[in-house]
KEVEX-89291 format. One line per field, with one value per residue (C-alpha): residue number from 1; y, z, x. Coordinates in steps of 0.001 Angstrom, whole numbers, plus 500000, padded with zeros to 6 digits. Each point is the difference from the previous one (the first is absolute). Example, Ala and Ser with C-alpha at 12.3 -4.5 7.8 and 13.67 -1.06 7.14 Angstrom:
BEGIN
nunu	1 / 2 $
Y	495500 / 503440 $
Z	507800 / 499340 $
X	512300 / 501370 $
END
This chain:
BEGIN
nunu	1 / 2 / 3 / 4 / 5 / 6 / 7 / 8 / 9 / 10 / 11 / 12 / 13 / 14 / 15 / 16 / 17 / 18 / 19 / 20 / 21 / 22 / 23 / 24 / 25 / 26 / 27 / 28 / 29 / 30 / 31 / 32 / 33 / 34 / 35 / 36 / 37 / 38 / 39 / 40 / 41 / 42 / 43 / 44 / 45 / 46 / 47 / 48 / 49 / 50 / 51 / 52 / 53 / 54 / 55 / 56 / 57 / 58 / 59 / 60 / 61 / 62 / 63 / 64 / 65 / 66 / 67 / 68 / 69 / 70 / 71 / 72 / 73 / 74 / 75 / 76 / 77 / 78 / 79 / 80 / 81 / 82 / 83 / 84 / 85 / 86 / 87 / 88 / 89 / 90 / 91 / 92 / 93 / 94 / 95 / 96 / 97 / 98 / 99 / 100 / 101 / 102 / 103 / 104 / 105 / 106 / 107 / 108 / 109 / 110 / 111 / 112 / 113 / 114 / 115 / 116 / 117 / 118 / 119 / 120 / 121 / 122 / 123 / 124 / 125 / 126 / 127 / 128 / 129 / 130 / 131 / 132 / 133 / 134 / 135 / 136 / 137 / 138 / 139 / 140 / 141 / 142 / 143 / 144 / 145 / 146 / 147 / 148 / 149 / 150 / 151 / 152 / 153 / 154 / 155 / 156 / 157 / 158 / 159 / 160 / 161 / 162 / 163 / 164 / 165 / 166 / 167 / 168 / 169 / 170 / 171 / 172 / 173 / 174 / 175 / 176 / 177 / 178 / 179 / 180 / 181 / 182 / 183 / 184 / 185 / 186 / 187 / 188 / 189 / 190 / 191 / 192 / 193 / 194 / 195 / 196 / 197 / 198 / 199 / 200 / 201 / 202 / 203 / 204 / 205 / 206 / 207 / 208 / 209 / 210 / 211 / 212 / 213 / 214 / 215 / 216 / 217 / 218 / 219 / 220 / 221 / 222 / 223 / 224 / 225 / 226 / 227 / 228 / 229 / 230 / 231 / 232 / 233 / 234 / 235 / 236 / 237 / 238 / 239 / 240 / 241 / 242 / 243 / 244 / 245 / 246 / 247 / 248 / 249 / 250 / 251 / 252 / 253 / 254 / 255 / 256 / 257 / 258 / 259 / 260 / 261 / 262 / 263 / 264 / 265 / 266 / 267 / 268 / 269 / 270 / 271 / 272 / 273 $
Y	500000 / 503388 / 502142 / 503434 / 501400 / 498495 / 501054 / 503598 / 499624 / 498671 / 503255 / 502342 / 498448 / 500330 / 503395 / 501027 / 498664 / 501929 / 503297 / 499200 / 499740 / 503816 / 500773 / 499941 / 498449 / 502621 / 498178 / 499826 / 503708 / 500389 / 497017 / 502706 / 502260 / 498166 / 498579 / 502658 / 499418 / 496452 / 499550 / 501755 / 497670 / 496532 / 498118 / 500180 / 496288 / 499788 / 502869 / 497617 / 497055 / 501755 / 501291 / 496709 / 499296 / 502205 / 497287 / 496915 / 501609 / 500288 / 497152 / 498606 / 501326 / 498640 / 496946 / 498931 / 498923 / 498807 / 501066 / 498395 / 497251 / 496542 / 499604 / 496074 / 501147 / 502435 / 497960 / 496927 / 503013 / 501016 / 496283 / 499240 / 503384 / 499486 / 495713 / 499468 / 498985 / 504084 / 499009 / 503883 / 503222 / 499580 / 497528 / 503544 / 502096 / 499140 / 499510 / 502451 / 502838 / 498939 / 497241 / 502093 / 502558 / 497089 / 499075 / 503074 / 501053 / 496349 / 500104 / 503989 / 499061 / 497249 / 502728 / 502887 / 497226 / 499286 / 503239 / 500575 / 497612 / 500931 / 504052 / 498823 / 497755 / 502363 / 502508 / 498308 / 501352 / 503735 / 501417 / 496952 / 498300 / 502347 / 499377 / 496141 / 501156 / 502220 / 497342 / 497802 / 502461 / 500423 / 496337 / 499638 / 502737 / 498935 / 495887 / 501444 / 501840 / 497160 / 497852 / 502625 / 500078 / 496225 / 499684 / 502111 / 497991 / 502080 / 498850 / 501649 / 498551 / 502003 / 503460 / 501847 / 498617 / 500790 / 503954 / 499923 / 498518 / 502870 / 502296 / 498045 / 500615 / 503796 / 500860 / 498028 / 503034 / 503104 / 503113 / 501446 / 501153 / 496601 / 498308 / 501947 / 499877 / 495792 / 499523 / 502178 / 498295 / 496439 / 501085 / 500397 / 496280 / 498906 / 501375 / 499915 / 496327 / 499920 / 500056 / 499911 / 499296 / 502634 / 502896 / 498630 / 500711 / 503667 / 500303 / 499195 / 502070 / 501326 / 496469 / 501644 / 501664 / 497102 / 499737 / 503407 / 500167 / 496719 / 501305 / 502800 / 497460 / 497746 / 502980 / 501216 / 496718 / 498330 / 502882 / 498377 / 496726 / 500961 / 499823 / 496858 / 497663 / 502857 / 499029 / 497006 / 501200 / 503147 / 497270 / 498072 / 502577 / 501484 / 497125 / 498793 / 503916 / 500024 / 496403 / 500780 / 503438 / 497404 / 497685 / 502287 / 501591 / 496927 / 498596 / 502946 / 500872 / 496111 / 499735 / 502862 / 499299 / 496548 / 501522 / 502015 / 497365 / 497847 / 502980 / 500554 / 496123 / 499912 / 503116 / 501892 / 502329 / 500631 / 501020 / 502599 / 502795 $
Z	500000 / 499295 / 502577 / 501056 / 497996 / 496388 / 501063 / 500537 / 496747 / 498751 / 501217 / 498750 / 496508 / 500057 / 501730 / 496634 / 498166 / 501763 / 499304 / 496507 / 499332 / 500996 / 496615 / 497747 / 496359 / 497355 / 497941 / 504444 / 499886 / 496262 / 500419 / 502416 / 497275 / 497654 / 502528 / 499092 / 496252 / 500550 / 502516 / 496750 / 497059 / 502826 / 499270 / 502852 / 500381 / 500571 / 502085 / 502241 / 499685 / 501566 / 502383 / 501073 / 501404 / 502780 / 501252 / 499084 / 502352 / 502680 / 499732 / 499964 / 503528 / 501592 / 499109 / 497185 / 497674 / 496311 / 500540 / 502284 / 499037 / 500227 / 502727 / 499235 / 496523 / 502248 / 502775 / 497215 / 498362 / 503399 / 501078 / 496802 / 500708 / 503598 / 499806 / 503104 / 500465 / 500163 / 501691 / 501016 / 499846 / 503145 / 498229 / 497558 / 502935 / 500818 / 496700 / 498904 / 498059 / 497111 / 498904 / 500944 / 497727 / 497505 / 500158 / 499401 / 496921 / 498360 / 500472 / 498702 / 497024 / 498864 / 501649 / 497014 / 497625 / 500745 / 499884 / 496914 / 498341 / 501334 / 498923 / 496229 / 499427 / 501872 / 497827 / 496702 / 499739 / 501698 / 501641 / 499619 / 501927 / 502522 / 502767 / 500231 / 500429 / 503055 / 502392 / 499000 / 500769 / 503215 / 500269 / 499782 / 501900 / 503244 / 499227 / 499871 / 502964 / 501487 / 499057 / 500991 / 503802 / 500057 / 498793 / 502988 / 502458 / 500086 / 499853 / 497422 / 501783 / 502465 / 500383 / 500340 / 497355 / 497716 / 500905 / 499682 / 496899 / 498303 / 501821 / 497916 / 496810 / 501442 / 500411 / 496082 / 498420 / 502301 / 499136 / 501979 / 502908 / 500096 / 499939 / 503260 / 501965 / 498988 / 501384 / 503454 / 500272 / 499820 / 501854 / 503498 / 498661 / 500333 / 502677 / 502545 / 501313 / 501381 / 497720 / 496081 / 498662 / 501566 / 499491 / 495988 / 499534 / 501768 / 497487 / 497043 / 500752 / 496644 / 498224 / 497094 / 498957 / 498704 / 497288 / 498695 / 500060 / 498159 / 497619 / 499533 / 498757 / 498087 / 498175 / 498657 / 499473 / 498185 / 497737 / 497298 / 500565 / 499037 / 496336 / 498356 / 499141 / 500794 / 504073 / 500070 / 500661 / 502295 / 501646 / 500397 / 501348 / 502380 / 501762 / 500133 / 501561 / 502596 / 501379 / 499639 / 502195 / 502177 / 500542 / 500828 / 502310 / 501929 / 500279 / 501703 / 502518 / 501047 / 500055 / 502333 / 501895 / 500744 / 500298 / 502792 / 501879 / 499894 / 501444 / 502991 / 500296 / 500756 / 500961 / 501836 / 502217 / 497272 / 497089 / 498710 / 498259 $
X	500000 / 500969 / 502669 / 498535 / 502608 / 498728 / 496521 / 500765 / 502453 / 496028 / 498461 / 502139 / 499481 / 496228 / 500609 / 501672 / 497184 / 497788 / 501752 / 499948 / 496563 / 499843 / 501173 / 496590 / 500758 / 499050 / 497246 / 498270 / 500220 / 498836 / 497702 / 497640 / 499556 / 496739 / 497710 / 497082 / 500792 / 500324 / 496798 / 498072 / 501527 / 499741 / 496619 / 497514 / 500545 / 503398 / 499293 / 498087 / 501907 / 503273 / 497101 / 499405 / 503219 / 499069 / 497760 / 502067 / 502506 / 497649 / 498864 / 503543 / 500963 / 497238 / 500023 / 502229 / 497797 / 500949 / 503207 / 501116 / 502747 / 501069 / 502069 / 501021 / 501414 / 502231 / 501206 / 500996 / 502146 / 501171 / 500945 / 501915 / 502437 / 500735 / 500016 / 497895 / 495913 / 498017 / 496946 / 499100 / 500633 / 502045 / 502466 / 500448 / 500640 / 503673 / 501167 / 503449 / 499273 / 502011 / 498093 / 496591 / 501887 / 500404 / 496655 / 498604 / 501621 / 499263 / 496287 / 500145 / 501518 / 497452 / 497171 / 501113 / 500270 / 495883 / 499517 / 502030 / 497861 / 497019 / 500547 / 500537 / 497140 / 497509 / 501807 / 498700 / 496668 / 501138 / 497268 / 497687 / 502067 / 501400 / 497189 / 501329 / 503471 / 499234 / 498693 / 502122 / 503495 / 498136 / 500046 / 503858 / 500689 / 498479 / 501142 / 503260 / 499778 / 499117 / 502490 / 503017 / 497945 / 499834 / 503813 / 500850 / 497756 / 497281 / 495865 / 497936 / 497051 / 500483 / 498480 / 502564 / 502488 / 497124 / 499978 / 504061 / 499845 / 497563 / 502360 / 502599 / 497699 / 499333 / 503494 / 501374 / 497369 / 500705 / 501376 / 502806 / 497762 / 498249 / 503141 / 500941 / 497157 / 499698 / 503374 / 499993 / 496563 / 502109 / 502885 / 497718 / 498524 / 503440 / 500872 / 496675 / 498308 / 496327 / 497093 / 501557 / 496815 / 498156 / 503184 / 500214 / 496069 / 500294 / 502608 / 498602 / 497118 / 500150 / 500452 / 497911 / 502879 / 501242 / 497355 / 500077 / 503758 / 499949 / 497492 / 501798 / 503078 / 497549 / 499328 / 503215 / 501470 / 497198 / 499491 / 501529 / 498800 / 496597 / 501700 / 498530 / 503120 / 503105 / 498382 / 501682 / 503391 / 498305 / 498202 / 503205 / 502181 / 497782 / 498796 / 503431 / 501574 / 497018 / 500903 / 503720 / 499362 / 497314 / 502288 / 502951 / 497857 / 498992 / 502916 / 502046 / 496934 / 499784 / 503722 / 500249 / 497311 / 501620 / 503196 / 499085 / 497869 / 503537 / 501718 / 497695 / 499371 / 503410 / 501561 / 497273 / 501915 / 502470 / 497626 / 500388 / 497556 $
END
């Protein structure tokens, strides 16, 4: 198991992460610029199809729902890595962070390769087709999620895991100030016991965010899908760049959250802020 040294070496590193993703990419800050022009050229039913998600995400906190995933699947692909019988989360737990880090960026890759494929055939028919691919990038999005928590010995049954996993979706589509607020919100997660659940939902008092932020991306990076034909390779690259940002995103907020939990596991009076 890791020395406290290689986790704070750990910290740092997602510490550096965190720092970069003040610096918003161009096309983010360009990419705020059409919504009224695009909310007027966007069909009224794709309008309420990315409307929709707001209640597929509520109805994925509370209880899970379709999108909840397989955990057998996961703990077979778990088992294999580490060569020993994963009957539980709890076998996850203790696991060392390079082979969660392993883990992680396996099941990522063949999660942007779905989604690859799934942007370019939904991209086929353009606009036609557009309202299948927005459950279904919704779909991956939270399975991946899911996956990352579970790869880090975490439940998504639970409750709680659920609300830090849209805060995981919240924080891959922020701007710069969301971004900030997400990750001081996470830092007294990591850092306070007593009632997670109940702190997480306080938090995410304003989970509808989520939806309009991600509506906002749908938007500008499906514009071009809704070409018949030329969608397929929109299709293909956007799906794939959200899951890649996702994924990124996931991993780095789960790593440090486990990093952290190691260091006051361990070193309690020595942690430090």
């Amino acid at each position: 198991m890791e020395k406290r040294e290689e986790l704070l070496q750990e910290l740092a590193k997602i510490e550096e992460w965190e720092k970069d993703q003040s610096n918003l990419w161009f096309w983010e800050r360009l990419g705020r610029l059409p919504f009224k022009l695009l909310d007027k050229i966007t069909p009224k039913f794709i309008h309420n199809k990315v409307g929709s998600l707001l209640e597929e995400i509520g109805a994925y906190l509370q209880n899970g729902g379709q999108y909840l995933i397989n955990e057998k699947g996961m703990f077979e692909m778990i088992e294999k890595e580490v060569q020993k019988p994963v009957q539980g989360i709890s076998d996850i737990s203790e696991i060392p962070l390079e082979t969660m880090h392993k883990l992680t960026l396996e099941i990522t890759e063949k999660r942007k390769k779905l989604a690859t494929v799934q942007g370019a055939s939904t991209g086929i028919g353009g606009i036609f087709t557009l309202a299948v691919d927005i459950p279904a990038i919704l779909a991956i999005s939270l399975k991946t999620l899911q996956e990352i928590a579970m790869i880090h010995g975490y439940d998504p049954k639970e409750k709680s895991e659920r609300v830090f996993i849209i805060k995981c979706l919240q924080f891959s589509s922020a701007d710069i100030v969301g971004k900030r607020a997400i990750l001081n919100e996470l830092s007294a997660y990591y850092q306070e016991e007593g009632n997670k659940s109940d702190e997480m939902m306080s938090q995410l008092q304003g989970w509808r965010e989520v939806v309009y932020t991600y509506r906002d991306q749908f938007g500008w990076k499906k514009l071009f899908q809704m070409v018949p034909i030329a969608g397929m390779i929109f299709g293909a690259f956007t799906n794939r760049s959200m899951i890649s940002d996702l994924s990124e995103a996931g991993m780095m907020l789960y790593r440090k959250r486990k990093v952290m939990e190691r260091l006051m596991e361990r070193h309690p009076s020595k942690f430090v802020e």
